[in-house]
MDAnalysis code that builds the backbone (N, CA, C; Angstrom):
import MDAnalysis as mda
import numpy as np

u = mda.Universe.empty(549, n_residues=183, atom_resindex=np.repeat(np.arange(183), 3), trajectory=True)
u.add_TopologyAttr("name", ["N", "CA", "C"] * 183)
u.add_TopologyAttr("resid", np.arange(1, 184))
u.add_TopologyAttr("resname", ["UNK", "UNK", "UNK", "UNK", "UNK", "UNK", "UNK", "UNK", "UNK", "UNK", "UNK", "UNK", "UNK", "UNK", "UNK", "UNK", "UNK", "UNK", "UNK", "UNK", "UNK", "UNK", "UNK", "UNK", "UNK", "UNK", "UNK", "UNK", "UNK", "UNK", "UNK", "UNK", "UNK", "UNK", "UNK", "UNK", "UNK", "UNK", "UNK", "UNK", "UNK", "UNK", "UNK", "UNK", "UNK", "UNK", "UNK", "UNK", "UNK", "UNK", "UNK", "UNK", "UNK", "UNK", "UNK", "UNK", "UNK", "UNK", "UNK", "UNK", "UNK", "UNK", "UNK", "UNK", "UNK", "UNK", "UNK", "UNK", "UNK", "UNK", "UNK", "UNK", "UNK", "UNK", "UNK", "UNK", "UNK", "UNK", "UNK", "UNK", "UNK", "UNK", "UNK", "UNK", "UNK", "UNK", "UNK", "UNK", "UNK", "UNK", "UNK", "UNK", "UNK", "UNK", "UNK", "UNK", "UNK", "UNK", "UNK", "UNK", "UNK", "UNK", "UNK", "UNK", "UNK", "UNK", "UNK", "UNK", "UNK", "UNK", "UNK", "UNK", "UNK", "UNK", "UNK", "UNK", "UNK", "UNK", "UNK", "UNK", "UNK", "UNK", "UNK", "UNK", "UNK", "UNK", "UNK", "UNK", "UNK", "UNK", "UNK", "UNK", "UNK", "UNK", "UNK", "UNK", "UNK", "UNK", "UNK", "UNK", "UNK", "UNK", "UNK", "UNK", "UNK", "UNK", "UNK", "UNK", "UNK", "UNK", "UNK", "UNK", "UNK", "UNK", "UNK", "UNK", "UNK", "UNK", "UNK", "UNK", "UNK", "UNK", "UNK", "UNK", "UNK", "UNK", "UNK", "UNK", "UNK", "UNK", "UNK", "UNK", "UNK", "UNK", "UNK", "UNK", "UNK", "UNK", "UNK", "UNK", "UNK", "UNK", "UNK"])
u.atoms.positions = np.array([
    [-153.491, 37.315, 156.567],
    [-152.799, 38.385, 157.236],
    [-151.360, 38.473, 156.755],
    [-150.846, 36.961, 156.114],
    [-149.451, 37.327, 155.946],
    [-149.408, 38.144, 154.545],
    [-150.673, 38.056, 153.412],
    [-150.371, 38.914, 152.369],
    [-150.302, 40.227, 152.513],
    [-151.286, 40.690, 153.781],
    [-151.312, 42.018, 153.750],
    [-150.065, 42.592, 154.250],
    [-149.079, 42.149, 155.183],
    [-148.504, 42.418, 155.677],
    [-146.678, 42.507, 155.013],
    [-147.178, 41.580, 153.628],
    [-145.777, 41.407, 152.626],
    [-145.930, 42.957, 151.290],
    [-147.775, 42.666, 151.986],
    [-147.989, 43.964, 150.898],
    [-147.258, 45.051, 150.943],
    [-147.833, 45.445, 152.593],
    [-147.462, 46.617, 153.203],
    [-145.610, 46.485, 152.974],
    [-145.125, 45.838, 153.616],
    [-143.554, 45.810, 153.701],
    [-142.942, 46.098, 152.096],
    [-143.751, 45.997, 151.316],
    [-143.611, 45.678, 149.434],
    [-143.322, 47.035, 149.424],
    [-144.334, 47.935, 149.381],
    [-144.873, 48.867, 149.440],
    [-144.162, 49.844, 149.855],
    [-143.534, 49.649, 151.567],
    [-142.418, 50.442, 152.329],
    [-141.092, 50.366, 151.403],
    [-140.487, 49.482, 151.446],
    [-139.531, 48.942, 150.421],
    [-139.558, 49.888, 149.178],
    [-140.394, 49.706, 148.441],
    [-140.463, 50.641, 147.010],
    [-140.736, 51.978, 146.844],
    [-141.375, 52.390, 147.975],
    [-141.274, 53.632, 148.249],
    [-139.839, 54.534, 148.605],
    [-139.179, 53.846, 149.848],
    [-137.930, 54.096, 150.170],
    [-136.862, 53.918, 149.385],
    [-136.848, 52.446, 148.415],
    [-135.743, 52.532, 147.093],
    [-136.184, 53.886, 146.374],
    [-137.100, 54.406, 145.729],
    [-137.593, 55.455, 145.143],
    [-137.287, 57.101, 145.583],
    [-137.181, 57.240, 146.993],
    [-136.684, 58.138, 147.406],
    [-135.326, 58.281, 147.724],
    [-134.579, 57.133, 147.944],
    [-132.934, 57.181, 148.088],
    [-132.435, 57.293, 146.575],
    [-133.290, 56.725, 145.536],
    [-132.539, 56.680, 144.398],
    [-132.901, 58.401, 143.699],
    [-134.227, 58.941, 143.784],
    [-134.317, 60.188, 143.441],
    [-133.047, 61.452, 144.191],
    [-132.798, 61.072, 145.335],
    [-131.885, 61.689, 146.285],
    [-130.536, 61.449, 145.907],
    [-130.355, 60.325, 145.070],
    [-129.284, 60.083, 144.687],
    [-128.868, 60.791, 143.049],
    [-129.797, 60.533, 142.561],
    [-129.902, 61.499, 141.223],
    [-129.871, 63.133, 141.641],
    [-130.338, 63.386, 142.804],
    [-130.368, 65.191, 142.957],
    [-129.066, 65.291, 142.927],
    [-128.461, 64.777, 144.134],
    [-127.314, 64.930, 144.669],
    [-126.539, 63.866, 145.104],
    [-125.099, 63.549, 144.046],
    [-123.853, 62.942, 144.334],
    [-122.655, 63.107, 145.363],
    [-122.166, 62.338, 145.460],
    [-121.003, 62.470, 146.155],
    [-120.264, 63.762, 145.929],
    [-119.938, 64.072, 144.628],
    [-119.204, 65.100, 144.068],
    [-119.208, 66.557, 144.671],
    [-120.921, 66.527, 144.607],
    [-121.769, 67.663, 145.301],
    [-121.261, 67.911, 146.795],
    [-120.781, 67.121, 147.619],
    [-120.746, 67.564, 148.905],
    [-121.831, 66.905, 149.596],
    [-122.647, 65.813, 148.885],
    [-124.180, 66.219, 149.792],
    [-123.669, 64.874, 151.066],
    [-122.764, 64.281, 151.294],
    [-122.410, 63.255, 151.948],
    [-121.987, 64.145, 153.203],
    [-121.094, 65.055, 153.016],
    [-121.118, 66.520, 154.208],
    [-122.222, 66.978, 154.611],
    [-123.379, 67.385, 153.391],
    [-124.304, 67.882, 153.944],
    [-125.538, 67.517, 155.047],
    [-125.429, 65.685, 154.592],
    [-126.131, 64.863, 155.709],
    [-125.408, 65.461, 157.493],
    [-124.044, 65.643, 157.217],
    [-123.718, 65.957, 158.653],
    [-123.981, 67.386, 159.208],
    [-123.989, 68.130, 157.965],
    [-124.283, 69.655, 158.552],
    [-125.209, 69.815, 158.852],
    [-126.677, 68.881, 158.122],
    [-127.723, 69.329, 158.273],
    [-128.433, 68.215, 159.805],
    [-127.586, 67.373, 160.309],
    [-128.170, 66.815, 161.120],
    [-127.554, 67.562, 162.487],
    [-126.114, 68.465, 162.412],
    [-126.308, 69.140, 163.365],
    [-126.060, 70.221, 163.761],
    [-126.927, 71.184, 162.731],
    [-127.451, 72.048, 162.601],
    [-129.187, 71.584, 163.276],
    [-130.049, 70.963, 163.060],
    [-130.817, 70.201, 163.499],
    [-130.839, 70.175, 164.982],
    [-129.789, 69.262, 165.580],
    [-129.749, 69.051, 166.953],
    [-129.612, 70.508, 167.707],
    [-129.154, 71.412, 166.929],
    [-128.782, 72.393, 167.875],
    [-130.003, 73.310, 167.889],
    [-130.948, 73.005, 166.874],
    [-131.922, 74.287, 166.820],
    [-132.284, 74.638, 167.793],
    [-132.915, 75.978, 168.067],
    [-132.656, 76.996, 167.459],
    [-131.470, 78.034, 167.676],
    [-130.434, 77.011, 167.882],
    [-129.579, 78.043, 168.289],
    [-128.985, 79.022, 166.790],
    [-128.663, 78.101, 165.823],
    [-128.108, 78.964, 164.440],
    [-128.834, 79.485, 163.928],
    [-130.405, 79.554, 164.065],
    [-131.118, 80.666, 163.415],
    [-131.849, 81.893, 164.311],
    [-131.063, 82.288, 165.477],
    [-131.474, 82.559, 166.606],
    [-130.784, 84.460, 166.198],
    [-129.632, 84.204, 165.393],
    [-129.078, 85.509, 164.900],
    [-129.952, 86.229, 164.084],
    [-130.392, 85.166, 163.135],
    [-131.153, 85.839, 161.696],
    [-132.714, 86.403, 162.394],
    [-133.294, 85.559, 162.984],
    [-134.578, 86.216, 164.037],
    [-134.283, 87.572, 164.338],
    [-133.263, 87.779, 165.307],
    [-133.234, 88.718, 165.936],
    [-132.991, 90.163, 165.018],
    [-131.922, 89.774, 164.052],
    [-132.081, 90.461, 163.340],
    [-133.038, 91.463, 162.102],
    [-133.897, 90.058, 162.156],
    [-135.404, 90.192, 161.510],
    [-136.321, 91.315, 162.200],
    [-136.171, 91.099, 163.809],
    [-136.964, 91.865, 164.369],
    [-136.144, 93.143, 164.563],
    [-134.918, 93.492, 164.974],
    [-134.488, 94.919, 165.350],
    [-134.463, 95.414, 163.774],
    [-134.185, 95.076, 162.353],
    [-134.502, 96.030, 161.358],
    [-135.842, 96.469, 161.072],
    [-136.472, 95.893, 161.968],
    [-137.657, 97.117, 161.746],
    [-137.744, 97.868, 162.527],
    [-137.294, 97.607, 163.996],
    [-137.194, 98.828, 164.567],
    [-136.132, 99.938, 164.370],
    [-135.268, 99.451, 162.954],
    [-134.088, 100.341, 162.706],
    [-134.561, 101.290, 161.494],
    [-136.004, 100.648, 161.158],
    [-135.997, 101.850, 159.823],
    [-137.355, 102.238, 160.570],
    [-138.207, 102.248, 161.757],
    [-138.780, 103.120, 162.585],
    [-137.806, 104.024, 163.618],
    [-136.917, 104.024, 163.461],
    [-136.006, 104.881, 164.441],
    [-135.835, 105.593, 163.138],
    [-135.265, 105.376, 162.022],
    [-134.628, 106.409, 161.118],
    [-135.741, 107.680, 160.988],
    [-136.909, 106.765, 160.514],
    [-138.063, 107.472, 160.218],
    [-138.421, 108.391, 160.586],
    [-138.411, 108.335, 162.264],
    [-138.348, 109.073, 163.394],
    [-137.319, 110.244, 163.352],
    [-136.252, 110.107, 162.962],
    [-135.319, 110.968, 163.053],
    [-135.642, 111.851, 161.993],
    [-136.035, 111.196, 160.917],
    [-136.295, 111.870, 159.763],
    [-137.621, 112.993, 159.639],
    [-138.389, 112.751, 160.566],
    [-139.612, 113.444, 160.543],
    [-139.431, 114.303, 161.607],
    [-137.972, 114.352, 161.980],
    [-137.669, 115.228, 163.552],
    [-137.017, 116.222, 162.828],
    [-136.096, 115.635, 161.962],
    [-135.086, 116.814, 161.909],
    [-135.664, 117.633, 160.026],
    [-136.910, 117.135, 160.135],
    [-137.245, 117.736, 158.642],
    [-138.054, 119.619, 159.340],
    [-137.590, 120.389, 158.503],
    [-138.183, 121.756, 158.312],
    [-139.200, 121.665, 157.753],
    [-140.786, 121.882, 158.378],
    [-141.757, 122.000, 157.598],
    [-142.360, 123.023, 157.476],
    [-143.797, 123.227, 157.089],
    [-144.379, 124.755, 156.626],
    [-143.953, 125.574, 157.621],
    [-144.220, 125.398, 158.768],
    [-144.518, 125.958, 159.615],
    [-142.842, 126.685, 160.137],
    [-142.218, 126.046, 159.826],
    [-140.572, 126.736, 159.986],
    [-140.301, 127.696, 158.754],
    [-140.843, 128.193, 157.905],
    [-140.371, 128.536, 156.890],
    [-141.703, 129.752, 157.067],
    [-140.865, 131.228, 156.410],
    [-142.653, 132.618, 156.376],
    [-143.083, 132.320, 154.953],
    [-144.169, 132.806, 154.975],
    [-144.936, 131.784, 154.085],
    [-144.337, 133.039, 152.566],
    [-144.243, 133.851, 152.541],
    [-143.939, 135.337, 151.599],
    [-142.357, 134.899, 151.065],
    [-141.717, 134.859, 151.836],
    [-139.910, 135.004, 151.623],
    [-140.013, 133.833, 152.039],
    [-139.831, 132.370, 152.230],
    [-139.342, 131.727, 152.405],
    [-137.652, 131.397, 153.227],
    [-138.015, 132.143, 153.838],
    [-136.838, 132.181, 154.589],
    [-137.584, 131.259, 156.263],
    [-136.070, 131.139, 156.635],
    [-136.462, 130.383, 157.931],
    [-137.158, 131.033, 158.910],
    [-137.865, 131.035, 160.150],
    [-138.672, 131.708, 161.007],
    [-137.396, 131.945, 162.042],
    [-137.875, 131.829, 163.343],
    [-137.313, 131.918, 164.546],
    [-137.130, 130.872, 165.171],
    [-138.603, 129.643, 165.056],
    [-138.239, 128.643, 165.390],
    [-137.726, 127.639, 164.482],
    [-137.714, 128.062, 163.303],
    [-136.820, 127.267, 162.427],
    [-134.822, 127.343, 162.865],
    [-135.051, 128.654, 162.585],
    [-133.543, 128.773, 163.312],
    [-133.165, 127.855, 164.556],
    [-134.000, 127.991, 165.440],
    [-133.886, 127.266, 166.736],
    [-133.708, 125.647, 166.555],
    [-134.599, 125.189, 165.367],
    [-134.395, 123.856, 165.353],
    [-133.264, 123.337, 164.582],
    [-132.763, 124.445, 163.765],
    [-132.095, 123.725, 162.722],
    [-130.298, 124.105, 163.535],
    [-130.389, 125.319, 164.936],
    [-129.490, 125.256, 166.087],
    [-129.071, 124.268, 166.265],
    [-129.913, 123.353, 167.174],
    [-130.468, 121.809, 167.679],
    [-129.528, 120.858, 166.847],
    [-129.846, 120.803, 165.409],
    [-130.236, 119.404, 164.855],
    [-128.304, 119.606, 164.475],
    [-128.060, 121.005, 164.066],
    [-126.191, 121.241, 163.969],
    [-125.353, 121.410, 164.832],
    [-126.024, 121.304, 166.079],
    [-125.308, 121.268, 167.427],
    [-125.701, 120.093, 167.977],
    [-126.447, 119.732, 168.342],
    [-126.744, 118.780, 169.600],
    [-127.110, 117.461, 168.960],
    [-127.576, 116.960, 168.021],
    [-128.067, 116.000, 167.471],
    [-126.958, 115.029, 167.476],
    [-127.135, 114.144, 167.361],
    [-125.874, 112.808, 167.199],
    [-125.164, 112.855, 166.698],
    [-123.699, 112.719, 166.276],
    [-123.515, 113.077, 165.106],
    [-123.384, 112.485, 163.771],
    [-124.015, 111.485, 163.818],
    [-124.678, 110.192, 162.947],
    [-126.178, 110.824, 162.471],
    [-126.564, 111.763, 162.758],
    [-128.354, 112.258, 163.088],
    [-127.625, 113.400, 162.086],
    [-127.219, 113.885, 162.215],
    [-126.791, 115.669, 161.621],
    [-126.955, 115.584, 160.457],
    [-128.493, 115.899, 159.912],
    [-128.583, 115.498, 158.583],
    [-130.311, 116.102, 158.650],
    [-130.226, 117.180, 157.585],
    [-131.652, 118.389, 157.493],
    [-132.111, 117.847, 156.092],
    [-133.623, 117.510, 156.702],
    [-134.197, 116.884, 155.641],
    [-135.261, 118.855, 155.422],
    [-135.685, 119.246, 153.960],
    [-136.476, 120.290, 154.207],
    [-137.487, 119.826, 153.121],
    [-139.119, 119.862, 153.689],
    [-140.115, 119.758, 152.998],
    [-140.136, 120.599, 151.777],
    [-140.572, 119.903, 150.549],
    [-140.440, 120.742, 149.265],
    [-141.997, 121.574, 148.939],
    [-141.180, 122.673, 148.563],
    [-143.035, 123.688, 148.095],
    [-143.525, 123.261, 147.419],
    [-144.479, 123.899, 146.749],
    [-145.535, 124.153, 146.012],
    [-145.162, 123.929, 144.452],
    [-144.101, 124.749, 144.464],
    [-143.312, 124.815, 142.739],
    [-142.137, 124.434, 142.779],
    [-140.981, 124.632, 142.360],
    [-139.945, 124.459, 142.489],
    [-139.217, 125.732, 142.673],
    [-139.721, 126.501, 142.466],
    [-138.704, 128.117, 142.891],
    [-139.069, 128.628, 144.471],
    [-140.495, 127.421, 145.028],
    [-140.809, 127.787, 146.435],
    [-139.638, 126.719, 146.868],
    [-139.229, 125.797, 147.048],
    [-138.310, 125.005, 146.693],
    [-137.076, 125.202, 146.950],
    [-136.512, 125.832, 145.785],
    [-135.167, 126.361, 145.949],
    [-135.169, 127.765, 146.565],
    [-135.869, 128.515, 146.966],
    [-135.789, 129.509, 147.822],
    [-135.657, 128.756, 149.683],
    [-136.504, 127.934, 149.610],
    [-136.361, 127.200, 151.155],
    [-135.049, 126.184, 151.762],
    [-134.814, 125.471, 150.457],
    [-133.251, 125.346, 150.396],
    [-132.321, 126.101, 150.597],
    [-132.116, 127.216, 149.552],
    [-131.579, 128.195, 149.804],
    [-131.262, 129.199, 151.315],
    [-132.431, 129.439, 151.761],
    [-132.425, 129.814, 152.962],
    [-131.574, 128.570, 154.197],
    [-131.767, 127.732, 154.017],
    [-131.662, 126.475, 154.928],
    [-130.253, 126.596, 154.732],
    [-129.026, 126.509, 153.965],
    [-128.003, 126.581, 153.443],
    [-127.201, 128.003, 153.838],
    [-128.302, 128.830, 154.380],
    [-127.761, 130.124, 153.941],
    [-127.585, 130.023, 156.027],
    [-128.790, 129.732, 156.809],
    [-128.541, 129.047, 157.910],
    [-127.294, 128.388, 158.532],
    [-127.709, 127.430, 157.991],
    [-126.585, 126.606, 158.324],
    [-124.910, 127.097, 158.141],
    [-124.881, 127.976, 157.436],
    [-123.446, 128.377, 157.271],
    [-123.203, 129.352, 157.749],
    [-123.927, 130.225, 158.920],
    [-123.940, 131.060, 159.697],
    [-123.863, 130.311, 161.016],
    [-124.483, 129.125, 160.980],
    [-124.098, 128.560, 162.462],
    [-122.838, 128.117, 162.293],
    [-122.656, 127.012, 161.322],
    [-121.182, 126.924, 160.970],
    [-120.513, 127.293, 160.153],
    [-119.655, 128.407, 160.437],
    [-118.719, 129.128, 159.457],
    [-117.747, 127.922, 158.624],
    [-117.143, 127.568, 160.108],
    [-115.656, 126.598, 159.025],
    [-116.088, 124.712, 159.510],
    [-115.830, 123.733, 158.441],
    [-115.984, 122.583, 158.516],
    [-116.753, 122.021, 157.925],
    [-117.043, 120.481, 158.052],
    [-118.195, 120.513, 157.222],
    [-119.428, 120.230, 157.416],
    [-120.176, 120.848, 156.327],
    [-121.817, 121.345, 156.958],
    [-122.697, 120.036, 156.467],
    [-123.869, 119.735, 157.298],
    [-124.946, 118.899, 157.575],
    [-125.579, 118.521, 156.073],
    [-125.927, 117.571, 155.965],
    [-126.246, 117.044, 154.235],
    [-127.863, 117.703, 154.639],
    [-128.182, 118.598, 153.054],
    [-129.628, 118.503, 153.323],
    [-130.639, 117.772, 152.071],
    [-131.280, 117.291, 152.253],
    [-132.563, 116.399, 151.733],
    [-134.306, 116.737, 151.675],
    [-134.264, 116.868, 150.265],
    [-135.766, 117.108, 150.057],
    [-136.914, 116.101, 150.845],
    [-137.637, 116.136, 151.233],
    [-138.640, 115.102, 151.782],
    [-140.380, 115.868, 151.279],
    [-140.864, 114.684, 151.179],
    [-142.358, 115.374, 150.589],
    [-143.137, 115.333, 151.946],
    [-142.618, 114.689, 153.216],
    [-143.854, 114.302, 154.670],
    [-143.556, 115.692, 155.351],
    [-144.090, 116.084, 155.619],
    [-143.791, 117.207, 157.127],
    [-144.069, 116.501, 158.152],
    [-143.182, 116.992, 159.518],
    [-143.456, 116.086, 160.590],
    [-144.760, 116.981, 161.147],
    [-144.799, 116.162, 161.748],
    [-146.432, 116.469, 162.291],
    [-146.420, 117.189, 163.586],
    [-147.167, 118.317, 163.595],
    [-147.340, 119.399, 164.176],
    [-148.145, 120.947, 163.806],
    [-147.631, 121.882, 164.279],
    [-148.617, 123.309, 164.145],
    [-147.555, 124.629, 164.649],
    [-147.837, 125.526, 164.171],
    [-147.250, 126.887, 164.350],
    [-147.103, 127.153, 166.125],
    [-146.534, 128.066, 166.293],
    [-146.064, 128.104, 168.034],
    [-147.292, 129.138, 168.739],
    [-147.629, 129.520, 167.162],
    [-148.963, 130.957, 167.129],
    [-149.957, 130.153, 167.944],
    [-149.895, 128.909, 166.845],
    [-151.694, 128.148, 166.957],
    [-151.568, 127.599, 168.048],
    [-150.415, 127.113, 168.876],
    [-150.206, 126.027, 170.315],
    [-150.509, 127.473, 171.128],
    [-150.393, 128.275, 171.057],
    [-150.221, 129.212, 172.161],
    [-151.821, 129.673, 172.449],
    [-152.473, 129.895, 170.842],
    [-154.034, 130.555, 170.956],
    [-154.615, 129.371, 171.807],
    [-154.906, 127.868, 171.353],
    [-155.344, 126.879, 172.054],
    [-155.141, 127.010, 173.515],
    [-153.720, 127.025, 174.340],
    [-153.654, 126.838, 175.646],
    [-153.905, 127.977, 175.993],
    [-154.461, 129.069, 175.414],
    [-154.661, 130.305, 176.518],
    [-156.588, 130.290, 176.473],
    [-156.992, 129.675, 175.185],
    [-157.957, 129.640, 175.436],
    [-158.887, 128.083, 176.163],
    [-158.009, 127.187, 176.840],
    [-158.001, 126.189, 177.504],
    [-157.994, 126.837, 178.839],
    [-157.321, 127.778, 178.951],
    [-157.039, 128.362, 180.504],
    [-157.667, 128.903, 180.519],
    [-158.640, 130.204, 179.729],
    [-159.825, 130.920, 180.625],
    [-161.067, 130.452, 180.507],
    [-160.621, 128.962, 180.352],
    [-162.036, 128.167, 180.347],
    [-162.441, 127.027, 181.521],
    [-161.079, 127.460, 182.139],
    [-160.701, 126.520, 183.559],
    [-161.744, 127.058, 184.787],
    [-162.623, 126.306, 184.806],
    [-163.132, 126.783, 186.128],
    [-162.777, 126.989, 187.778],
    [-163.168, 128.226, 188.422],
    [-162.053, 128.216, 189.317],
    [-162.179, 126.938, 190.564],
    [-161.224, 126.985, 192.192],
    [-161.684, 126.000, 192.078],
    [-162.347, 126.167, 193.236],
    [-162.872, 124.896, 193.856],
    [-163.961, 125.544, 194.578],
    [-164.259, 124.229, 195.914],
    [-164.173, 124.562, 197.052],
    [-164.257, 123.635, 197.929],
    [-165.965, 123.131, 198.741],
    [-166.312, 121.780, 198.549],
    [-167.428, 121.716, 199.182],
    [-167.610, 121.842, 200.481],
    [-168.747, 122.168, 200.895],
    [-169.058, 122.487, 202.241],
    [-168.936, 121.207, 203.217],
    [-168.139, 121.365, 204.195],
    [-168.297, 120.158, 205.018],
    [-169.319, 119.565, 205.810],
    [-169.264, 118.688, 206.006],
    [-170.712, 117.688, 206.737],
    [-170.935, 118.183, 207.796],
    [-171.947, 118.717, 207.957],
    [-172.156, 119.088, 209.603],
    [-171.958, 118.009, 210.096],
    [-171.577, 117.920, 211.850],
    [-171.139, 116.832, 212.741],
    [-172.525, 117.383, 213.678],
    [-173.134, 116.028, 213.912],
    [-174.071, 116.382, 215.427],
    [-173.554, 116.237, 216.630],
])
């Protein structure tokens, strides 16, 4: 029992010279790493408090480029704001692009417009958008605008309107059951 046990201790021993001396070859005195034993032991004791910033941060930038996104698919002009012939803005385009140069944040004030078909459908919808905007605002300066290829998601005010009217004369009227006779 005592060989096995000089073995084992042999063994511990040469292992541990082997790793202090590799540790010593990484990193010298020179290096700082004699500091770093202290930074890193309490940094250690305190966990998780010093990596408690970088987490958090980890998690709200994604909810910071799903908020942009959001904004971006809000304040974009799509088919449906634009007549399909002249490319000019509609009525409710006007209305939104009101909104997005008035009321919007003013960190938000920023018109993204879906690009056509060609490029002269394109610069006609730009064009119009520009031609907008500088009728709402005459003097100062005007809202950055940006091509985007997504349209936000939605439908004409035509097509919401045919749906709910034909939802409503499909409403049955209403109608009360007969009560329980009482003996």
């Amino acid at each position: 029992m005592n060989r096995h046990f000089i073995l084992g201790l042999t063994l511990f021993a040469g292992a541990f010279a082997a790793a202090s001396a590799s540790a010593q070859q990484a990193c010298s005195t020179e290096a700082g790493c004699s500091q770093s034993f202290h930074y890193d032991y309490y940094r250690n004791n305190r966990w998780p408090l010093p990596f408690r910033g970088i987490d958090s941060s980890a998690v709200l930038n994604y909810f910071d480029v799903q908020r942009n996104n959001g904004w971006k698919l809000h304040n974009t002009l799509g088919n449906a704001m634009f007549e399909p012939q002249s490319h000019m803005l509609t009525d409710a385009g006007r209305t939104h692009m009101q909104w997005i140069v008035s009321q919007a944040p003013q960190d938000r004030r920023v018109v993204f417009v879906l690009v056509g078909r060609n490029q002269q459908e394109t610069a006609a919808r730009v064009e119009s958008t520009q031609l907008a905007i500088s009728e709402m605002i005459p003097v100062g300066p005007l809202p950055t605008i940006y091509l985007t290829d997504r349209d936000a998601p939605g439908s004409s005010g035509t097509y919401q309107t045919a749906i709910n009217r034909a939802m409503n004369s499909t409403v049955p009227s209403p109608r009360l059951t007969a009560a329980p006779a009482t003996p």
